[in-house]
N, CA, C and O of each residue as an XYZ file, in Angstrom:
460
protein
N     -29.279      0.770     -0.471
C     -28.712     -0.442      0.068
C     -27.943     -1.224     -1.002
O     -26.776     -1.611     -0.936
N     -28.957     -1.405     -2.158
C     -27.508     -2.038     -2.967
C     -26.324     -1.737     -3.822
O     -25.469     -2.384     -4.428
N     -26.716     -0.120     -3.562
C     -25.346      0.496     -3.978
C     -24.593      0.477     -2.734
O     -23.992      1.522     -2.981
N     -24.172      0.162     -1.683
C     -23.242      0.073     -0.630
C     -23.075     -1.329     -1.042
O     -21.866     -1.561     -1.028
N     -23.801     -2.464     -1.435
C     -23.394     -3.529     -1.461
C     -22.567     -3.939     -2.628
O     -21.633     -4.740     -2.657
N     -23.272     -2.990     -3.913
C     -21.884     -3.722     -5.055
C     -20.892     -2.642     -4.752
O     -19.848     -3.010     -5.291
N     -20.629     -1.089     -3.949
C     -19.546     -1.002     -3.386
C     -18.577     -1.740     -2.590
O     -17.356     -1.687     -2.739
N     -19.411     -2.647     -1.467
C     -18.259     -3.721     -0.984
C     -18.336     -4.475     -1.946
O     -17.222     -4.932     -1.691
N     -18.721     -5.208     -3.106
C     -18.435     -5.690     -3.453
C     -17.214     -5.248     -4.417
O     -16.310     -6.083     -4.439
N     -17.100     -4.618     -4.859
C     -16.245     -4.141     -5.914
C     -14.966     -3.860     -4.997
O     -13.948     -4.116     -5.639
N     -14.644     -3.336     -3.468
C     -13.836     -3.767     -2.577
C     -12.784     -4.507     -2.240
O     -11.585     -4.415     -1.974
N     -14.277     -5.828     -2.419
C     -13.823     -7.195     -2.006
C     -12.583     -7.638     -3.179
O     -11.517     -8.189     -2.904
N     -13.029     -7.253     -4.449
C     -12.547     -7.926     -5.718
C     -11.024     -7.260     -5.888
O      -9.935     -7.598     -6.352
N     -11.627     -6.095     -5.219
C      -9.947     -5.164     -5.709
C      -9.181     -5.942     -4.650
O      -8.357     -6.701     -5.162
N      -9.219     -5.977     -3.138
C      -8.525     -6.633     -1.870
C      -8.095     -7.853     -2.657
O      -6.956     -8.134     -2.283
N      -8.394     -8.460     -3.321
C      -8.211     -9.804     -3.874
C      -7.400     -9.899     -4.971
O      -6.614    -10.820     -5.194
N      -7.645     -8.717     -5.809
C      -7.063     -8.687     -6.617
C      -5.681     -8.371     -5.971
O      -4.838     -9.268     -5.944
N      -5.416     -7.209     -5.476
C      -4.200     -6.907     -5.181
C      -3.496     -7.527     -3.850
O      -2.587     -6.868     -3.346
N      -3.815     -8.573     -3.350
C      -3.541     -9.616     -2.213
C      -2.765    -10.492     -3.709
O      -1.631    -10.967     -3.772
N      -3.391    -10.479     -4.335
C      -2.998    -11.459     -5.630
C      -1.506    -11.025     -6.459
O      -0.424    -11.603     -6.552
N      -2.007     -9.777     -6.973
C      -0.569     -8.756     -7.121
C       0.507     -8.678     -6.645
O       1.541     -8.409     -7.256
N       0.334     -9.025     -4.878
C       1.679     -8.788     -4.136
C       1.979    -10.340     -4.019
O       3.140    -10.555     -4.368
N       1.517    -11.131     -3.757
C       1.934    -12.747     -3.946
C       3.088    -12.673     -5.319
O       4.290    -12.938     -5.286
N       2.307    -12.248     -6.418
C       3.363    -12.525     -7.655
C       4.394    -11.452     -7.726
O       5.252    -11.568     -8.601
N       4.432    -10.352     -6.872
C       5.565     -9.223     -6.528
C       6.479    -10.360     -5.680
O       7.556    -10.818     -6.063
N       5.897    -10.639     -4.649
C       6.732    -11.469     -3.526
C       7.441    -12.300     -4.236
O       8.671    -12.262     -4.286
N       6.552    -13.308     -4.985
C       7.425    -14.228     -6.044
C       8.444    -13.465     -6.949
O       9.582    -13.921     -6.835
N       8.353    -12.641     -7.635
C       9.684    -12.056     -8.745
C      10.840    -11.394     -7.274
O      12.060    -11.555     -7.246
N      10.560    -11.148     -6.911
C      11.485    -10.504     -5.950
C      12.427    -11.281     -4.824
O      13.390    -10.833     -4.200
N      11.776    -12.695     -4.774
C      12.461    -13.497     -3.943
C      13.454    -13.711     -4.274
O      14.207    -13.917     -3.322
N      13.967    -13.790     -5.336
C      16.086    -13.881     -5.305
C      16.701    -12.857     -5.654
O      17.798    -13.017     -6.187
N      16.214    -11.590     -5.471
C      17.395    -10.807     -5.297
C      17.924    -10.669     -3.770
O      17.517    -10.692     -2.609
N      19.061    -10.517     -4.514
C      20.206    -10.835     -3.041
C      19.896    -10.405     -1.702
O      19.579    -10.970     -0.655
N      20.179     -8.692     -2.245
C      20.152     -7.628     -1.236
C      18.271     -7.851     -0.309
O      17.112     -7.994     -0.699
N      18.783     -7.783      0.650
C      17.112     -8.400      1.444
C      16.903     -6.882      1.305
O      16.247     -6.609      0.300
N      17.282     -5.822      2.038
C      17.123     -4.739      2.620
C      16.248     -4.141      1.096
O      15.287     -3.393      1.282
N      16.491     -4.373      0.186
C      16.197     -3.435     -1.084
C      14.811     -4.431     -1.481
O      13.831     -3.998     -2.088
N      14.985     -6.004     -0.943
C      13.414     -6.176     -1.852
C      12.444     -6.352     -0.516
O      11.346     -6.837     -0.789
N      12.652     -6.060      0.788
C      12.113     -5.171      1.973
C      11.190     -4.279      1.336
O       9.960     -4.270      1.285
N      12.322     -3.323      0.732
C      11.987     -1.756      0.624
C      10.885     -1.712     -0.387
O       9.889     -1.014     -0.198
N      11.134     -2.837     -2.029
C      10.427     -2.707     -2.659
C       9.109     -4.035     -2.548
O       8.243     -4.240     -3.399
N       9.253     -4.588     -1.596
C       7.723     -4.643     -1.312
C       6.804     -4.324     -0.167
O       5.746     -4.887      0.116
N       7.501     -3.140      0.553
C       7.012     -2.143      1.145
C       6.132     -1.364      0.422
O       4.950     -1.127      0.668
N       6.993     -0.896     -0.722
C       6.414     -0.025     -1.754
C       5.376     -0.304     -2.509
O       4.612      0.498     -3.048
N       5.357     -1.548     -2.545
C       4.120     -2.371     -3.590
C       3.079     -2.598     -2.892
O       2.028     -2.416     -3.507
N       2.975     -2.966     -1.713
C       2.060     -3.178     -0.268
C       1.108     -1.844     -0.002
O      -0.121     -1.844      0.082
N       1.932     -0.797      0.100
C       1.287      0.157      0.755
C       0.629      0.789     -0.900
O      -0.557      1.088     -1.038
N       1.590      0.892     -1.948
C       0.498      2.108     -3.423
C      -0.734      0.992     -3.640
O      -1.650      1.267     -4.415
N      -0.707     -0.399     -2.846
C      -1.674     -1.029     -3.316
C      -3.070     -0.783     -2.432
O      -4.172     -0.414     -2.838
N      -2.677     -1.082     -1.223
C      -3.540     -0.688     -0.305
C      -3.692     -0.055      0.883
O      -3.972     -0.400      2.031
N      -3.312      1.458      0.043
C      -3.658      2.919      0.898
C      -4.770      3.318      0.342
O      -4.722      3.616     -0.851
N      -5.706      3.394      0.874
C      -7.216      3.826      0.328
C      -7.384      5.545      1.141
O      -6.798      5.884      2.169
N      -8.529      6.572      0.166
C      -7.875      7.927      0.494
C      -9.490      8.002      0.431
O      -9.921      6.863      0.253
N     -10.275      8.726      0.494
C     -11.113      9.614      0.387
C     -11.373      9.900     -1.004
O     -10.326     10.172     -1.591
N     -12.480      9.937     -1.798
C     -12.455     10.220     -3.013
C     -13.065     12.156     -2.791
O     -12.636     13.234     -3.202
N     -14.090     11.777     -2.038
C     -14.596     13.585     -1.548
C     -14.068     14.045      0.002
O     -14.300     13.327      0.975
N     -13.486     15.059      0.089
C     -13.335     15.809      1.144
C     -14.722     15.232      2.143
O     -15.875     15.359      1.733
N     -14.406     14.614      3.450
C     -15.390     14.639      3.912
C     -16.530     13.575      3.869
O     -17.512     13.777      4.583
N     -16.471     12.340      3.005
C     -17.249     11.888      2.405
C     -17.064     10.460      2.328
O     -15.949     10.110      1.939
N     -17.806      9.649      2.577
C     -17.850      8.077      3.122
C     -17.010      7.081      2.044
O     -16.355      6.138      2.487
N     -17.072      7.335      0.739
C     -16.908      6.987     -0.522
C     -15.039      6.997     -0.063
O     -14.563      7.879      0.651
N     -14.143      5.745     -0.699
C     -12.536      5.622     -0.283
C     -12.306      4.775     -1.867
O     -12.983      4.056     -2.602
N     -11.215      5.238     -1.854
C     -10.722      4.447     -3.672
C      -8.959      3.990     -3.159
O      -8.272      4.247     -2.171
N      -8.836      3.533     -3.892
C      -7.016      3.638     -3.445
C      -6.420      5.148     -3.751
O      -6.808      6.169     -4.318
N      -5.340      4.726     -3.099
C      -4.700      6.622     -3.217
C      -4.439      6.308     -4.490
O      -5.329      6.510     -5.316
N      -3.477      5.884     -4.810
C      -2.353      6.017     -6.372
C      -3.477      6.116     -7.023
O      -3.196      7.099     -7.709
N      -4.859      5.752     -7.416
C      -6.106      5.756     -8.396
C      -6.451      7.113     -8.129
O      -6.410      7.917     -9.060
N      -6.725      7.413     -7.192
C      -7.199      9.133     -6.988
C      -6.208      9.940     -7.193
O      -6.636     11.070     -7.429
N      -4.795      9.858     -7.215
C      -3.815     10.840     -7.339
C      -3.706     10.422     -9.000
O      -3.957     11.360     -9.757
N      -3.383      9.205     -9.603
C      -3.636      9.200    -11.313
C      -5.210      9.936    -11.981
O      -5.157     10.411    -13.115
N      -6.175      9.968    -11.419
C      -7.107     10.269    -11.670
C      -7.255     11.792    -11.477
O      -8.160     12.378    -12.070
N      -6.352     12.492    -10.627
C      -6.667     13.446    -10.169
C      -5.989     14.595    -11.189
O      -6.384     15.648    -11.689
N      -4.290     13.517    -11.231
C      -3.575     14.408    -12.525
C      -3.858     14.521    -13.774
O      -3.416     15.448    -14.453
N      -4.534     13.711    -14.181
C      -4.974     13.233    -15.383
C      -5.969     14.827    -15.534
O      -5.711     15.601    -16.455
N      -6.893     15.086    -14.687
C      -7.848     16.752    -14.947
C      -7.166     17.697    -14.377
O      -7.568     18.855    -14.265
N      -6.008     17.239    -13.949
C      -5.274     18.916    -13.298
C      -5.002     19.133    -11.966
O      -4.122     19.941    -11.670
N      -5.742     18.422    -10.940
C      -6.114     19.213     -9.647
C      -5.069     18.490     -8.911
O      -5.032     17.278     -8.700
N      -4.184     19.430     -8.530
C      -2.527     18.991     -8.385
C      -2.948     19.193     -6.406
O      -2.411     18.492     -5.549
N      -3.657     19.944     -6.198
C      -3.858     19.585     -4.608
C      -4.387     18.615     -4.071
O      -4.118     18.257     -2.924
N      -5.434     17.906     -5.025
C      -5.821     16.257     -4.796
C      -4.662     15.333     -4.664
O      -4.355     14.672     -3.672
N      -3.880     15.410     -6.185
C      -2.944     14.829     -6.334
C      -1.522     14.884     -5.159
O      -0.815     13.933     -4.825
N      -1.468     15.675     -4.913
C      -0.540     16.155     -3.160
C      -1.114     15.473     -1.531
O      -0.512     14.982     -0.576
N      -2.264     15.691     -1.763
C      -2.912     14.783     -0.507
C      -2.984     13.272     -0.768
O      -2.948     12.452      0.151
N      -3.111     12.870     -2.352
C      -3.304     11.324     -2.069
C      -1.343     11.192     -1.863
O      -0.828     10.493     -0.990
N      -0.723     11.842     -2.650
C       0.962     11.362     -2.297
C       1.297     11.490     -0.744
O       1.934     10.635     -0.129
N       0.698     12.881     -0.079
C       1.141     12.561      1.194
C       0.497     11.629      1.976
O       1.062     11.408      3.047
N      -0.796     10.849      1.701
C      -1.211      9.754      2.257
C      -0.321      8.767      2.220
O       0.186      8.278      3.230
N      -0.070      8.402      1.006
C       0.954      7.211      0.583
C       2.437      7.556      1.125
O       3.431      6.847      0.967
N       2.396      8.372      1.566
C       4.051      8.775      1.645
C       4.184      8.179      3.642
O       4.853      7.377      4.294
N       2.906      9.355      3.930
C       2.490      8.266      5.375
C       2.672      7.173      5.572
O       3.470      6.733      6.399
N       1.905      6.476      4.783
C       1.437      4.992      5.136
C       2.944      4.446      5.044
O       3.381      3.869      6.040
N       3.949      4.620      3.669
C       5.628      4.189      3.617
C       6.188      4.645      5.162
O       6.268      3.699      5.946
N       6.486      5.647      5.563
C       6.846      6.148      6.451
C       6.553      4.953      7.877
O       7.484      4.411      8.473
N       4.953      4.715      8.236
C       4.717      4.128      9.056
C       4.950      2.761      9.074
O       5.138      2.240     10.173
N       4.989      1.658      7.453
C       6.035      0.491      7.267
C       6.868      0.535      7.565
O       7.264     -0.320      8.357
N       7.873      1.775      7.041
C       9.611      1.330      7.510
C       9.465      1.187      9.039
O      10.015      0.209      9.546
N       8.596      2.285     10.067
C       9.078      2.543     11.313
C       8.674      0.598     11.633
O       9.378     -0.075     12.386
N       7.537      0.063     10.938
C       7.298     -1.095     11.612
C       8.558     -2.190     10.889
O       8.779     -3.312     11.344
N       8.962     -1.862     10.232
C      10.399     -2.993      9.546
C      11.057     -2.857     10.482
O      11.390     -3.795     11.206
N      11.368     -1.711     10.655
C      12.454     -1.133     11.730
C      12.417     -1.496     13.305
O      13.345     -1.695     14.088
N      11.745     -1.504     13.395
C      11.059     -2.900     14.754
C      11.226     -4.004     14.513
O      11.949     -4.687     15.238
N      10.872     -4.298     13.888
C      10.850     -5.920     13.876
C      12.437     -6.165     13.651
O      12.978     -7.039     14.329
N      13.019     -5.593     12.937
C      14.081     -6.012     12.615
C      15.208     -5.840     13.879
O      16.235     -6.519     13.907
N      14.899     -4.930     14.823
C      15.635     -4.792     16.100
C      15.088     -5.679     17.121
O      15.577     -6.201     18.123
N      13.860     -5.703     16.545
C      13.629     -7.274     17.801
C      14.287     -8.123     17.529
O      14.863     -8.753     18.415
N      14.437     -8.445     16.170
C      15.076    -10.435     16.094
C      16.669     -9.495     16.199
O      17.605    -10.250     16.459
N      16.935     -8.525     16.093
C      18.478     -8.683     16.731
C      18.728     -8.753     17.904
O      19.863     -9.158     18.155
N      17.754     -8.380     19.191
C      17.877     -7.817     19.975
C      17.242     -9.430     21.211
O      17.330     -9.621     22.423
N      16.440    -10.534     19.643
C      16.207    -11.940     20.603
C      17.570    -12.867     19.680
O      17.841    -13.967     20.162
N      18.063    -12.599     18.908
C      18.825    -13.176     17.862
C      18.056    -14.501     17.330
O      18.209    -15.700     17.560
N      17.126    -13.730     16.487
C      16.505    -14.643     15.360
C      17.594    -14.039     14.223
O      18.324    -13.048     14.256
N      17.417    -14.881     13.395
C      17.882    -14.938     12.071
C      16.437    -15.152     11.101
O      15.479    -15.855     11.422
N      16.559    -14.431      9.976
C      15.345    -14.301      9.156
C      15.575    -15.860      8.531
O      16.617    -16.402      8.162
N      14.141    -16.376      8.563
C      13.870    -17.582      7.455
C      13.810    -18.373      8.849
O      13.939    -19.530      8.450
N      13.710    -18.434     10.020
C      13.372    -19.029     11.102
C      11.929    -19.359     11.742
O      11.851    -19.954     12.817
């Protein structure tokens, strides 16, 4: 029992931490011009932060991907390292399709962003 509990706990701290991370991403990124590109790159920062993968085949235990795919290359095992990228590559994939919505809705009610 209280190893599941300082597991959520240790969870909780990372969610926080990296809720924290993308606030100060959001902040450096707010004046570049091009919207579409700091979209894209805090798409990118959103999802390597919190895509969580499986650490064992099978097995209750979840870490972030990018930590299990650095962790994984780091001893070699390049098929770990392939499943946590195609996780993350997913999770990008399934942001844009949701940008990509949203962004045809407000054309399609004619919002203008910052409304």
């Amino acid at each position: 029992m209280a190893l599941l509990s300082s597991y959520t706990i240790a969870w909780l701290i990372y969610l926080l931490s990296a809720v924290g991370a993308m606030i100060v991403f959001w902040r450096l990124t707010r004046n570049l011009k091009w919207r579409r590109t700091r979209r894209v790159l805090r798409i990118v920062v959103a999802v390597t932060l919190l895509t969580p993968m499986n650490i064992v085949s099978g097995g209750f235990w979840l870490a972030p991907a990018f930590l299990v795919a650095a962790y994984a290359l780091a001893q070699s095992h390049m098929e770990i390292v392939q499943q946590a990228l195609t996780v993350m590559a997913g999770a990008v994939g399934v942001m844009v399709v949701v940008v990509l919505l949203e962004s045809v809705g407000r054309r399609l009610l004619g919002l203008r962003y910052g409304e």
